[in-house]
N, C-alpha and C positions, 0 to 999 in steps of 0.2 A: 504494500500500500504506500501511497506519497506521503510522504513526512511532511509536516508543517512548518514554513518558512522561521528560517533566525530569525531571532530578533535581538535586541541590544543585551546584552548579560548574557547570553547563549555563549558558549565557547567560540562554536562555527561563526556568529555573525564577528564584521568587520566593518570599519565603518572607512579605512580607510583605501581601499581599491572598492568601487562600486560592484556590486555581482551583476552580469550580464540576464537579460531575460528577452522572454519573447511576451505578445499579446496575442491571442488568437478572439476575434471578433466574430462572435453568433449571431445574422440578426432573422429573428425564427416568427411565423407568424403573429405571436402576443407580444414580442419580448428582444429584448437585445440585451446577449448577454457575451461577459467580456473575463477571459482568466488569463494571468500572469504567470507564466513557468520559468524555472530556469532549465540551466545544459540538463538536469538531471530528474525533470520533471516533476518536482519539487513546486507544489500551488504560494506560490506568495500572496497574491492578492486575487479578488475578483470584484465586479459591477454588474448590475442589473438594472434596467431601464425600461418601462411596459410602453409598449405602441398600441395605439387603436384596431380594435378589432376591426378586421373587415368587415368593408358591408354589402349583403350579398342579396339578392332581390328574389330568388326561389327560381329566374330565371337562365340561370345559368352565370350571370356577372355578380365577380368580386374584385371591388375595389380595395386600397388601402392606400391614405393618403402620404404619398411619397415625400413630401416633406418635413416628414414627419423622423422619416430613417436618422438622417446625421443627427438633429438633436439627442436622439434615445443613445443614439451610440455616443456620444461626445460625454453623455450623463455616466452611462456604464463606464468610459474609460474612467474618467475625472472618479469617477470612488475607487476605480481599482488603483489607478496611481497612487490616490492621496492613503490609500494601505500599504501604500510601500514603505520600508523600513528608512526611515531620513539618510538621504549620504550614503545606504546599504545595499542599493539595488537600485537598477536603470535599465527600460525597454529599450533595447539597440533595434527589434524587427516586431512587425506587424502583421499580419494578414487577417481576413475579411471571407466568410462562409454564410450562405444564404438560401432560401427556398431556391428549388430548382422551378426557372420557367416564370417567376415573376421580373415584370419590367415594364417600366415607362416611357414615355416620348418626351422629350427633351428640348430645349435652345443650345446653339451653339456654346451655351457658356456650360453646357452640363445641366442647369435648371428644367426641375421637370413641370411638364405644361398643361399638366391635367394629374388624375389620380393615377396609380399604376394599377395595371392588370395583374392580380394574381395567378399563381402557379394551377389553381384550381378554375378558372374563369375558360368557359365553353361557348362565350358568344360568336368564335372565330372557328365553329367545329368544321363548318362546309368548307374553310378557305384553308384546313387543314387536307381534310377530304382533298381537296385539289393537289395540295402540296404533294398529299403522299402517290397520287398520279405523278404527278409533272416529274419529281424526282426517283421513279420506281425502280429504276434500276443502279442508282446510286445508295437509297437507304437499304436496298438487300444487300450490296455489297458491304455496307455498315453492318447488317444485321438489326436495325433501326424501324421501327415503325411509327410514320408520323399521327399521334393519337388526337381523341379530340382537345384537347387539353393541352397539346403543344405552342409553346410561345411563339410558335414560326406562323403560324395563324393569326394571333396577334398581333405580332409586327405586320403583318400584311393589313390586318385589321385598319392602323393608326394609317397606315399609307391613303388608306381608303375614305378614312375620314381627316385628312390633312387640310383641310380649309379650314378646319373646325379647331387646328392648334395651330395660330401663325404663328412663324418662327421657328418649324419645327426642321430639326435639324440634325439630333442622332436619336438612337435607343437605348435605353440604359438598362444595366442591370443592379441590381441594388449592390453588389459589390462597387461598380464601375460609378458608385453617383457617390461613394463613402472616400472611392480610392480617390475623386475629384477632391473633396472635401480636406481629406487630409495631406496630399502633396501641393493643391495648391491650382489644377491642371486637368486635364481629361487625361485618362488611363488608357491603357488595353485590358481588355477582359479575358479571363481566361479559358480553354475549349474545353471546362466543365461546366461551367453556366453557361456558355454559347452552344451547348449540345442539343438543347430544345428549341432555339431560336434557330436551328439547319445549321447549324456549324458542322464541319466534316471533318473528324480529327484524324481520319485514316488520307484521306487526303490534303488535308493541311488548307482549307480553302471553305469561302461560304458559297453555296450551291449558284453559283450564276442562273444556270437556267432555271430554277423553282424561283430565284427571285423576279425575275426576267415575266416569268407567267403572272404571277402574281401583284404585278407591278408596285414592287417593294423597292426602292432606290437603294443602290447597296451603300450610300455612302453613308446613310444611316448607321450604320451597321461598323462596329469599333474592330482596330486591330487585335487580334488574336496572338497570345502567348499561354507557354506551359504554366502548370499551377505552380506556385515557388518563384516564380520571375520576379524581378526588383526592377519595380515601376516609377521609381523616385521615391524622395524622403520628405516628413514630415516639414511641413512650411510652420512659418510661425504664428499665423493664426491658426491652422489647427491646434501648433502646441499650447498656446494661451488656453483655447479648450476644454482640452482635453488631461491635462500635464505629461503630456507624452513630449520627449525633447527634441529640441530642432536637428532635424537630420536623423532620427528615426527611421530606417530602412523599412517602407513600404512593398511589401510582398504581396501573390498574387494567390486568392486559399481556391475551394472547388464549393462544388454544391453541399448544401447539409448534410445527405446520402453517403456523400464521399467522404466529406472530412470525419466524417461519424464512422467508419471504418477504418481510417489511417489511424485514429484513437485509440483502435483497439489494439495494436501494432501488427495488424494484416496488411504488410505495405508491400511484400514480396514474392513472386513465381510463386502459385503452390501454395499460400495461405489464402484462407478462406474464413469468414465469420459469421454465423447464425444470428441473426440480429432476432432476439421474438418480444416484439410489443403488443400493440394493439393484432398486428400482421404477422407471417415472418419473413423476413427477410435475407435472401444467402446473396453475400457478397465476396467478389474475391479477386486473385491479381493472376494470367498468363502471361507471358514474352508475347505471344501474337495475339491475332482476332481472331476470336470464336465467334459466328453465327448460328445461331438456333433456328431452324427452317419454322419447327411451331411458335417461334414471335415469344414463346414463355422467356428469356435471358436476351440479353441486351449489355452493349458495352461502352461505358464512357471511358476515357484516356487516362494511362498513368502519368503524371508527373513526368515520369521519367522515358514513356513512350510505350510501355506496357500498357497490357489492355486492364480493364477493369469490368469482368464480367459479373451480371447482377439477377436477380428476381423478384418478386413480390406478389406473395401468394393472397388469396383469401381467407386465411382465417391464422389464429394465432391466440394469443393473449387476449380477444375479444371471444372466445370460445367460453371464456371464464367470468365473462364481465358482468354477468347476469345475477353473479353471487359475492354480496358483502366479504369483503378484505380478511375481518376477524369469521368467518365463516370459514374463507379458503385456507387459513392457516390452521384452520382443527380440521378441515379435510386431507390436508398435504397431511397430517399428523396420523391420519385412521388407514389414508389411503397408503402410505409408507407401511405401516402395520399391517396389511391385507399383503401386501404384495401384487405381483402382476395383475391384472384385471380380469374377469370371466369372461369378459364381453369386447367386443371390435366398434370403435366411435372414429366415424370424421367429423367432428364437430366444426363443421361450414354453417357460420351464421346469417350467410347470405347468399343470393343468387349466383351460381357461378364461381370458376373458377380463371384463377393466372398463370399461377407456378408452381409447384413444376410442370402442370400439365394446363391444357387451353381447353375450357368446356363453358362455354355458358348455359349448360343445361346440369351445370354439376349443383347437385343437393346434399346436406349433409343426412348421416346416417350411422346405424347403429345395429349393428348383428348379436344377436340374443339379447338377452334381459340383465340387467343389474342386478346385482344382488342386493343392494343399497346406494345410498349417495356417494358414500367413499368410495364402492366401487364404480359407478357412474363417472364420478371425477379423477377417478384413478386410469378407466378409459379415456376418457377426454384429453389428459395430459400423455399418454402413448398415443391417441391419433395424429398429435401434432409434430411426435417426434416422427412417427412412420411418415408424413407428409416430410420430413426434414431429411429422412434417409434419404427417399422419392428421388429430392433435389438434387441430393450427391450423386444418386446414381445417372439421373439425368446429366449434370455436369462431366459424369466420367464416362458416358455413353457420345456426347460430344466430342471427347480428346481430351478432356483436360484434368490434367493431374491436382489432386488435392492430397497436400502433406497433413499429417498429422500432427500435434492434435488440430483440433479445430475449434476455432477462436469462437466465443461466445459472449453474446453483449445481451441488451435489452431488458425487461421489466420481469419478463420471465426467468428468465437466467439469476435471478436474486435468491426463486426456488429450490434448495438445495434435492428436496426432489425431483423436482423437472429437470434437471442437470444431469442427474444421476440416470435419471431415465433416459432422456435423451443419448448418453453418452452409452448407455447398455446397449440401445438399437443400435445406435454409431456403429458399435465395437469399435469407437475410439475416445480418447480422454481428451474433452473439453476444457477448454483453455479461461476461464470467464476474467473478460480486462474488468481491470481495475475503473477505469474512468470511460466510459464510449461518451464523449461527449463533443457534437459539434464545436464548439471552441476551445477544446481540446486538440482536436486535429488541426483548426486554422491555425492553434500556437506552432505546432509540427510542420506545417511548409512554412511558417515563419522563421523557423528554425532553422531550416532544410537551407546552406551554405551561409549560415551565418554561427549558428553555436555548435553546427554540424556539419560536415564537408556534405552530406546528402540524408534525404529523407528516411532511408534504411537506418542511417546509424543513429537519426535521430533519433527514429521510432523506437530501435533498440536499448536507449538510451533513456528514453522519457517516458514511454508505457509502464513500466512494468512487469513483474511477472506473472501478475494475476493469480488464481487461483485455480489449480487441476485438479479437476473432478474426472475418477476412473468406472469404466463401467464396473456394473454387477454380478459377475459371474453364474451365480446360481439363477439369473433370472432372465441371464440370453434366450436359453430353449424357448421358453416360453413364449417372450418376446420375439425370436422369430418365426414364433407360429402364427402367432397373431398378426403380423405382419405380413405373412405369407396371407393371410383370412383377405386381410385390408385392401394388398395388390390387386387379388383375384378378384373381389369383389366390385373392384374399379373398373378392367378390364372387361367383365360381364358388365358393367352398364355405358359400355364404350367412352368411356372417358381417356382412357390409356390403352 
């Protein structure tokens, strides 16, 4: 676990060489939030600042008033600073991590000219629909599917209604309107947040022709760099601000998604990380590009030119959500006591499925009967890990290799029986990071060639070693019978 920063009378602190840190900047739909590390990922300080909920009409549009971004962030820094130890510690590097797919329409000075469209906002589905025409044989060679939801829609959207913003002159992404803020200048963004607006990481380039169709002007549209890039330093009114110091090294972080996995230290070939919150989510890193022909996995760019292949299923830690907190923890306690379950659960709480497999007619279900609630919920929590096998195997039915253990994040993961469980199916031992937290990873490409020659050693360096959880032995049999139940039983309803 991370140790808590020196402070004056500590042996370790000093007051006379300053300790080097980084900032890594969250700004996440309610909230912007801001933590301080050193080389050794060591939390000194953090900030938190609440943004306006969006406002969403029931018809598909959510705003959120983009003016709103630098203040919340200037708020978050200015408390984490002012927790720094006097004369003990100084931010040398920064970076900036944000919903994937939010962004606004702009003035040449970087000012945005109306509210920004969120990551979630479907008023631009048919000019997606187009997109993913116009460029169909470019996002299969991605491996990319452009959905309703995509910012490249969008941006075609504001093109379309450009009378309506005079003066309009780029598009911004909430990184790209903070990174202005704090150098002083208009930035480059990086081809983790430009991945939903058609940016093409496999070929280094924004889609001319789907812009061309779409009649999108590409000069809207910002230079493109790796994540980790140094886009300039802190000016001096951001430092007034924020207390961040003049010349600050301004770096470039990825989307929530991603930096939320470099956190966990799955930053390398061959690591992979079970994110299970409300979803679950398998993330992971190969040397090349993996395409999945069923559209289930998808891949944003590594940092370092590695791919970053990903999924997101339907159902997870919402399987559970139906039952009081102090409830699941005397169920994990009954259900631990029972052992393996009698019974076979996919507990899908909703329409359909994504990952690992592609069914919009997939329903959840349940083969035999309970013996009780413990075991009810003792199924429930083995359906989701047979869904997490699913994954792996799908990934490894692709090409692509996954080292052991396997990294484990999310809300679930807290479980020490679903860990256990989970890592029984595996038969392998679960890794659970210490910290998976978006501005935890933006400190990590902040890092990345400044308190660390590269992102590797940073992550190696600043994660942690989390906690290994080993499978069960005496409850594999079981478990892969049951498993075996869950497969066959997908397959007979043609889902797989």
């Amino acid at each position: 676990m991370h140790s808590p920063a020196p402070a004056p009378g500590d042996p370790h602190f000093t007051s006379a060489v300053a300790t080097p840190l980084v900032a890594g900047i969250d700004v996440a739909t309610a909230a912007v939030r801001v933590v301080c590390l050193d080389a050794r990922g060591t939390v000194y300080a953090e900030g938190r600042a609440a943004l306006p909920q969006p406002v969403r009409d029931g018809g598909g549009s959510s705003e959120q008033d983009a003016t709103r971004w630098w203040p919340a962030a200037a708020e978050a820094l200015r408390q984490a600073t002012a927790a720094l130890p006097a004369r003990g510690a100084e931010v040398t590097a920064v970076a900036v991590s944000a919903t994937s797919g939010t962004l606004v329409l702009a003035d040449g000075d970087g000012r945005p000219l109306g509210p920004a469209l969120m990551y979630d906002d479907r008023r631009a589905a048919d000019l997606n629909a187009e997109a993913q025409r116009r460029g169909s044989s470019r996002w299969q060679a991605l491996g990319l599917t452009v959905g309703p939801t995509a910012a490249l829609g969008r941006a075609a959207w504001y093109a379309r209604h450009a009378a309506d913003h005079p003066g309009a002159a780029r598009l911004v992404h909430t990184p790209d309107l903070l990174g202005r803020h704090l150098t002083g200048e208009p930035v480059a963004t990086d081809w983790s947040h430009a991945l939903k607006t058609g940016y093409d990481p496999r070929a280094g380039e924004w889609p001319g022709e789907v812009l061309d169709a779409l009649g999108l002007p590409a000069h809207w549209l910002p230079p493109v760099q790796p994540p980790g890039t140094s886009v300039g330093t802190v000016c001096a009114e951001a430092a007034a601000e924020t207390g961040l110091p003049v010349g600050c090294d301004v770096r470039l972080g990825m989307t929530d998604g991603c930096a939320g996995q470099l956190a966990t230290g799955a930053v390398a070939p061959g690591q992979f990380v079970g994110i299970l919150g409300t979803t679950y989510v398998l993330k992971g890193v190969t040397r090349d590009l993996v395409t999945d022909p069923a559209g289930a996995l998808y891949s944003h760019r590594h940092p370092d030119g590695w791919w970053l292949p990903g999924g997101a299923s339907n159902t997870g830690g919402e399987a559970l959500a139906h039952r009081a907190v102090e409830r699941l923890l005397a169920l994990d306690e009954s259900a631990a006591a029972r052992g393996p379950a009698s019974c076979v659960s996919y507990p899908l709480r909703r329409e359909g499925e994504r990952f690992p497999f592609v069914a919009g007619a997939a329903r959840g279900f349940t083969l035999g009967t309970p013996a009780d609630d413990a075991d009810r919920h003792r199924a429930d929590l083995e359906g989701v890990a047979f869904l997490e096998r699913l994954a792996l195997e799908r990934v490894a039915a692709l090409g692509v290799p996954v080292d052991a253990p396997l990294y484990a994040a999310g809300g679930g993961s807290r479980s020490p029986l679903w860990t256990r469980i989970r890592a029984t199916v595996l038969g392998v031992p679960l890794r659970v990071a210490d910290r998976a937290e978006t501005a935890f990873g933006a400190a990590l490409l902040a890092a990345s060639g400044t308190l660390h020659p590269s992102l590797e050693q940073a992550a190696a360096a600043m994660t942690g070693e989390g906690r290994l959880i080993e499978p069960v032995p005496e409850e594999k049999a079981a478990l892969d019978d049951s498993y075996a139940r869950f497969t066959e039983e997908l397959a007979s309803r043609g889902w797989v």
